[in-house]
N, C-alpha and C positions, 0 to 999 in steps of 0.2 A: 540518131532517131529523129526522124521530121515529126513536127509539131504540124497537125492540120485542125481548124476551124471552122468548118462549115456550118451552112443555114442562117447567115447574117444577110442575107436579102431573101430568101424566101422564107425565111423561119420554118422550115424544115432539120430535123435531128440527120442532119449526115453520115454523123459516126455510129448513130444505130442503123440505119438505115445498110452503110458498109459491113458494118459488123455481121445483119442480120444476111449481105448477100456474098459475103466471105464463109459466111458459115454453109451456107449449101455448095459452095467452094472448094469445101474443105472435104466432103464428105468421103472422096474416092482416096483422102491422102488420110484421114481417119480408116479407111480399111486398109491400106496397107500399114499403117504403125500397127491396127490390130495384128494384123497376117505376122510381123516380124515378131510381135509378142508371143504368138504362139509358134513360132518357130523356135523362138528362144527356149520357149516351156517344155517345149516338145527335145529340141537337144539337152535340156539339162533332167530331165526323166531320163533319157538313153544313158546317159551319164551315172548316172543314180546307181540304175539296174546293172552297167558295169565295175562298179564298187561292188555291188553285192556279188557279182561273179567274182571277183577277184580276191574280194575276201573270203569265199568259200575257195578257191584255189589253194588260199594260202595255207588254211585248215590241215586241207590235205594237203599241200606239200609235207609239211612240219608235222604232219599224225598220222594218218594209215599209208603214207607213200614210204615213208623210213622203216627200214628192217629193225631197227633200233627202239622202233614202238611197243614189238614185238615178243622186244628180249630184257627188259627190263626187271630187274631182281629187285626183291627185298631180304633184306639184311635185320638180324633179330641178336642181340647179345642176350644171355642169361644175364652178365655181370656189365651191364656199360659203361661202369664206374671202373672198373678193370680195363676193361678194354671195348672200342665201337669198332665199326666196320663199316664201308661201302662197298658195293662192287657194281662190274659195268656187266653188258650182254655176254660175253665171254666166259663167265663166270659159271663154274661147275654147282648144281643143286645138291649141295652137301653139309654135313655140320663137322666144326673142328674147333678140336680142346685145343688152348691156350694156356698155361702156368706162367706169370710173368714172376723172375727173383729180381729184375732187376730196371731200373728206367736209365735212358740214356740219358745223359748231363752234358752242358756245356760247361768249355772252359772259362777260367772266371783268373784276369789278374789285375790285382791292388797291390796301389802303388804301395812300396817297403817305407817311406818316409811320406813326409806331409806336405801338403801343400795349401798355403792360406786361401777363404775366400774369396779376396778380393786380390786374387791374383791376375795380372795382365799380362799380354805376351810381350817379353821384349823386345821383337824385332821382327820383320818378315821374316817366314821362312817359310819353304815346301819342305816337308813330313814325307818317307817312302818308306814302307814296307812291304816285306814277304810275307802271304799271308798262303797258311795251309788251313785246306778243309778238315772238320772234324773227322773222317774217312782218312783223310792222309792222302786222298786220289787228286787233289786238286789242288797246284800252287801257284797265285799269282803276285804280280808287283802293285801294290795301290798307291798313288803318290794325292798328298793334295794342302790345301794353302793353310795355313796360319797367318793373319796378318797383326804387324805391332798394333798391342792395343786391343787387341780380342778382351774379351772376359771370361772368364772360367765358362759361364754360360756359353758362351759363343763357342768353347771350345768345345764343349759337348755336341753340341748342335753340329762341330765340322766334321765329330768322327763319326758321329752316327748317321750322318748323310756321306760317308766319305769312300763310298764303296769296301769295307774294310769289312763288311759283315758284323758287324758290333753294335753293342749297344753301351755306352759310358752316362756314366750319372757320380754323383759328389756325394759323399757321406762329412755333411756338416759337423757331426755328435766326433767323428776320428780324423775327420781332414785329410780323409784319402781320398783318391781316385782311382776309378774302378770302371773296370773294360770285360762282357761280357760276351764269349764270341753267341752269335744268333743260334748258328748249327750248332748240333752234339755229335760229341763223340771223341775220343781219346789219343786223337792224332793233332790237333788243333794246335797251330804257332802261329805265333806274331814273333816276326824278327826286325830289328832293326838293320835298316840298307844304308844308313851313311851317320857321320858325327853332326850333323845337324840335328839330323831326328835324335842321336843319341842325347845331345846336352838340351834340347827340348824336355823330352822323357824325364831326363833325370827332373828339371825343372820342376817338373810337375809330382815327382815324389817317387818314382821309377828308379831310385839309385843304382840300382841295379843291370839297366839296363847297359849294351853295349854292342857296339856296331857287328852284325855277325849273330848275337844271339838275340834270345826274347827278351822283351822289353823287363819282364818279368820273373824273375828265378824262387825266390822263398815267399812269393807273393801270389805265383800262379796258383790256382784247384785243376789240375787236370780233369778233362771233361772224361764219361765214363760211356759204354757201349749198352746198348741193353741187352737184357738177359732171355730167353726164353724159351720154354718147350713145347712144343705144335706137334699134336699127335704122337709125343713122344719122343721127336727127334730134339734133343738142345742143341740151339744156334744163337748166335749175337748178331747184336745191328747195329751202325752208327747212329740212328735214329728212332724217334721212338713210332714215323710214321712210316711204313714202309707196305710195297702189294708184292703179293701173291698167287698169282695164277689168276688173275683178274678181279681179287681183294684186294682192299686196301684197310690195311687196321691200323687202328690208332690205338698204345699201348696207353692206358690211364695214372696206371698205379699197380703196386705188386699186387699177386692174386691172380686167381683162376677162374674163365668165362670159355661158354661154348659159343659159339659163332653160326648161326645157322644161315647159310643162302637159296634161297626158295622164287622159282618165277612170280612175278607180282602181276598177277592176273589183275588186279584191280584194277591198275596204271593202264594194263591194254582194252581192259573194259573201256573205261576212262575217255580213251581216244577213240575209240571207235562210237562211243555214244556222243564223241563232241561233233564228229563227223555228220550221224545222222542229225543232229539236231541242227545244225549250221546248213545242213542242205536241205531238211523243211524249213527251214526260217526264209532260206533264199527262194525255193516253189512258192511257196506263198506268196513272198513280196512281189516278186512275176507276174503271180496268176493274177494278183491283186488289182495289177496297174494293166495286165491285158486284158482285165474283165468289166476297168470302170465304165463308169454310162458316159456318153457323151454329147452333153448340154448344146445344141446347137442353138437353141434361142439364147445361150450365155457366151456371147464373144466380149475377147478381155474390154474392161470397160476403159474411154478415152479420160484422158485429163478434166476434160469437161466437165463429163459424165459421171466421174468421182468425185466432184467436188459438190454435186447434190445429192451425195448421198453420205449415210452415218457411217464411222469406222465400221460399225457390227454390220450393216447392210453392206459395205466394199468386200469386208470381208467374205461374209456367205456368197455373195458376187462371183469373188474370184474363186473358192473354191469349187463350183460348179464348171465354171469357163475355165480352170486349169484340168479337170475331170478329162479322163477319156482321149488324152494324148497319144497314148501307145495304146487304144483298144484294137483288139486282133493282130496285133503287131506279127509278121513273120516271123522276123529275125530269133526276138525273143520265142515265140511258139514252137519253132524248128530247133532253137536249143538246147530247149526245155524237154522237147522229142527224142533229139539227141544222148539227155543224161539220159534218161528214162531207161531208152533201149541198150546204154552202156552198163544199165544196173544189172539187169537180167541175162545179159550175155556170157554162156560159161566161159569159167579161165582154164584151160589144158595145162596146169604144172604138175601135173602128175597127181593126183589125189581125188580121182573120182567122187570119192564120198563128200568133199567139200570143194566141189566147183562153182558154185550159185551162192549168193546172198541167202537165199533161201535155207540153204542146210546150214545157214551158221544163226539163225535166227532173224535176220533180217528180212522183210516181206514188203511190198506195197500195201496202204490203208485199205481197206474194204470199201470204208467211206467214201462215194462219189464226191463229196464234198468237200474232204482233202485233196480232192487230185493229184493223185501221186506221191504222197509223203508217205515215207518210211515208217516202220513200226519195230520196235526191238525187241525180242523177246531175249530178255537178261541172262536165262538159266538155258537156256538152248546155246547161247552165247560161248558161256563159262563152258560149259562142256566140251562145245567144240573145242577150245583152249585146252581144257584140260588133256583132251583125247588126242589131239594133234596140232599143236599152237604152231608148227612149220607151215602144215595149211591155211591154217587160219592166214595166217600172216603172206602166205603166197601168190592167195585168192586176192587179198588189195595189193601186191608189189610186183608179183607177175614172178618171169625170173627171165636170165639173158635172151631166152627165143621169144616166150610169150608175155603180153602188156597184160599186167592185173587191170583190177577192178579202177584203184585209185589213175593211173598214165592215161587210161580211156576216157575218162572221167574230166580228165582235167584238157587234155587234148579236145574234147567239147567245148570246154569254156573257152579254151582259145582261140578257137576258131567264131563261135560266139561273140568275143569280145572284139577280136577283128575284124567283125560285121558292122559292130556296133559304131567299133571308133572310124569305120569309111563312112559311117553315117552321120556320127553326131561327132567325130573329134573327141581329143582329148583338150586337157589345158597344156601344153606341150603344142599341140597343131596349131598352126593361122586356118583362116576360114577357107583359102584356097585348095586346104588337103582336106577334105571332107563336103558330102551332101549339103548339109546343110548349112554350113559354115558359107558356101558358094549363094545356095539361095537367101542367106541375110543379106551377103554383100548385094549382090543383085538389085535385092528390097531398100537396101541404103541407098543405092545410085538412083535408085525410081523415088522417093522420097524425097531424096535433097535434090530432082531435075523439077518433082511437082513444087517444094517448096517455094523454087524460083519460079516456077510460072504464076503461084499465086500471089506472091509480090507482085507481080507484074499485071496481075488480073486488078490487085487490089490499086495499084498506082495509076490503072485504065480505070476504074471506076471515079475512084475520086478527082482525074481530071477530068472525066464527063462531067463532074457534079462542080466541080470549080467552073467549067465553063455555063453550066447553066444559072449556077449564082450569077455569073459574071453578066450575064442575059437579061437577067431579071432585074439585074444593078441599072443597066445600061436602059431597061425599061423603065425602070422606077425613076429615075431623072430624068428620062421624054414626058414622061406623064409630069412630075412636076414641075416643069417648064410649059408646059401646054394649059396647064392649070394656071400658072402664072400670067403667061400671056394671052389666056382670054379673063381671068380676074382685073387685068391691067385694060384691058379695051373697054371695059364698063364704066 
């Protein structure tokens, strides 16, 4: 940075004087920093309003575009202390007795002998066994480490992460050890696969065990199957959670519950009022931003210009001068055009009686001053569901030939948001793939070309003003020389 000085021969202020003729200097480089400010403002509104499109897309993806939204059940036990239930869309509207005699049990084996607390392992070793499912359907080999010096603890911690299906824990009060398979059911082994694991096992209080068989013989509980009559029929299971023609029940305890599966109209209420309500929130915030006024005596204010004025004054400032960026906007108005007429347009899936928003409850506002927000009539709704939930539900999903309500819907947005982002960019683009990304740069290059010219305006003035210091220096010592020399001829 140069350090200048002037007005030490003319006693003139220099640096105000520069200042004050930099400052009307500056003015045309003051409107373009304006111009990029509001280009910024202006793409990060577009930005905005693509968020809101996109999170109404996603509404709908995940709610009225899934046939799943549809078919959703609820599930009711007399007894859920007996027995609960879930089921999925598949699931028959029916009710069914359950008589539980019996719950299915895991195997469970303690060691025949003892083994001390602080016991350690003596040596490295890998542990293999055959392990069968409670089912009997499934046998595999698990093998995994011991190393010298483990702790009982530790040895716990390696079969119960040891893929072996099991859970062991220590009974301090008898000094056994005790291996609990996960799964139930009455087919359940653990065998030893080599003399390693066998004098291991034994180690640990397993006397019993032997290369070939369970680790466990007068120590095992065989696990047990469970019991139950459904409608009448008695059947077993290796578990106690098992489905059913798109049930799935969970047996609690002995005893007897009815099970009822019924369409859960509320769940599709549910979704379809998240919908309307996610697409007024998104109209609105549209309409909102294409209807602001726009402040032309309020252009963004300069650095300068902020610095005379109060936080509370910058602020009202700028919310005027950011007002009014997308007023009338196209893109957005033609979108907004777009759902509109994608609401009203019948679906052909075969259901005349429910082709339109209309015959399911759904309407446009009366109110001119909603502009186009949805209205729901709750019990026109439910009925439609009641009467025909395939329609209902065909009217938003379409079916192979024809696009529902929701694909049209959302096909708008994207073509919308596609508009959007050739105009404003995403954060993902450079400023070269998009409108206005192109017009910043542009505004940067004219910015940093005037920057440098007004350095160069500024370093022409202050040599003008150095050379006429330099003038006036050059005078002011003729003069006091002339002074001198007619003082001296007296």
């Amino acid at each position: 940075m140069v350090m200048r000085i002037g007005g030490l021969a003319s006693g003139m202020d220099i640096d105000t004087l520069v200042g004050d003729l930099m400052r009307a200097e500056r003015i045309p480089l003051d409107k373009l920093a304006q111009k990029k400010t509001r280009l910024e403002w202006q793409r990060d509104d577009y930005r905005s309003m693509n968020q809101l499109l996109s999170d109404l897309d996603k509404v709908i993806f995940e709610g009225i575009n899934l046939q799943g939204s549809y078919s959703k059940k609820a599930v009711t036990s007399s007894n859920p202390g007996v027995v609960s239930a879930t089921a999925n869309g598949s699931a028959v509207n029916t009710t069914t007795s359950i008589n539980v005699t019996r719950l299915a049990k895991p195997a469970i084996w303690v060691s025949e002998g003892t083994v001390v607390k602080d016991y350690t392992a003596p040596k490295d070793v890998k542990l293999s066994f055959e392990v069968t499912s409670g089912d009997g359907l499934t046998k595999t080999t698990q093998t995994f480490d011991i190393a010298k010096g483990d702790s009982l603890n530790k040895i716990i911690s390696n079969f119960n992460t040891s893929g072996l299906g099991v859970t062991a824990f220590y009974d301090e009060q008898q000094n056994k050890f005790i291996i609990t398979k996960k799964d139930t059911g009455d087919q359940a082994a653990l065998k030893v696969n080599d003399l390693d694991t066998e004098t291991f096992m034994k180690d640990l209080g397993f006397t019993n065990a032997v290369l070939g068989g369970e680790i466990a013989t007068t120590g095992k509980t065989i696990g047990d199957t469970a019991e139950y009559t459904i409608n009448g029929y008695k059947t077993t299971r290796a578990t106690n959670t098992f489905p059913i023609s798109g049930v799935t029940y969970t047996l609690q305890q002995e005893g007897t519950a009815n099970i009822t599966v019924a369409s859960d109209t509320n769940a599709t209420v549910d979704t379809i009022k998240k919908f309307v309500d996610k697409y007024n929130e998104t109209i609105e915030a549209i309409n909102k931003k294409t209807a602001e006024t726009k402040y032309r005596d309020f252009p963004p204010l300069t650095n300068e210009q902020r610095k005379d004025l109060s936080e509370k004054e910058a602020e009202m400032w700028d919310e005027k001068a950011k007002s009014g960026m997308l007023r009338g906007d196209s893109i957005l108005s033609s979108g907004l055009n777009a759902m509109r007429s994608d609401l009203y347009t019948k679906v052909d899936a075969g259901y005349p009686e429910y082709d339109q928003l209309s015959e399911i409850g759904i309407t446009t506002s009366k109110n001119y001053l909603d502009k186009g927000k949805l209205v729901l009539d709750e019990e026109k709704l439910r009925k439609a569901l009641a009467d025909n939930p395939d329609a209902v539900m065909k009217l938003f999903t379409g079916t192979d030939s024809v696009e529902g309500i929701a694909k049209k819907i959302r096909k708008s947005i994207d073509t919308t948001v596609d508009k959007i982002e050739l105009k404003a960019g995403n954060s993902l683009r450079t400023n070269a793939q998009f409108t206005l990304g192109r017009e910043l740069t542009d505004v940067d290059k004219r910015i940093s070309a005037f920057e440098q010219r007004l350095a160069d305006v500024e370093d022409r003035y202050w040599r003008q003003f150095s050379a006429m210091e330099k003038a006036i220096q050059r005078s002011n010592q003729q003069s006091m020389y002339l002074m001198q020399q007619f003082g001296g001829g007296q």
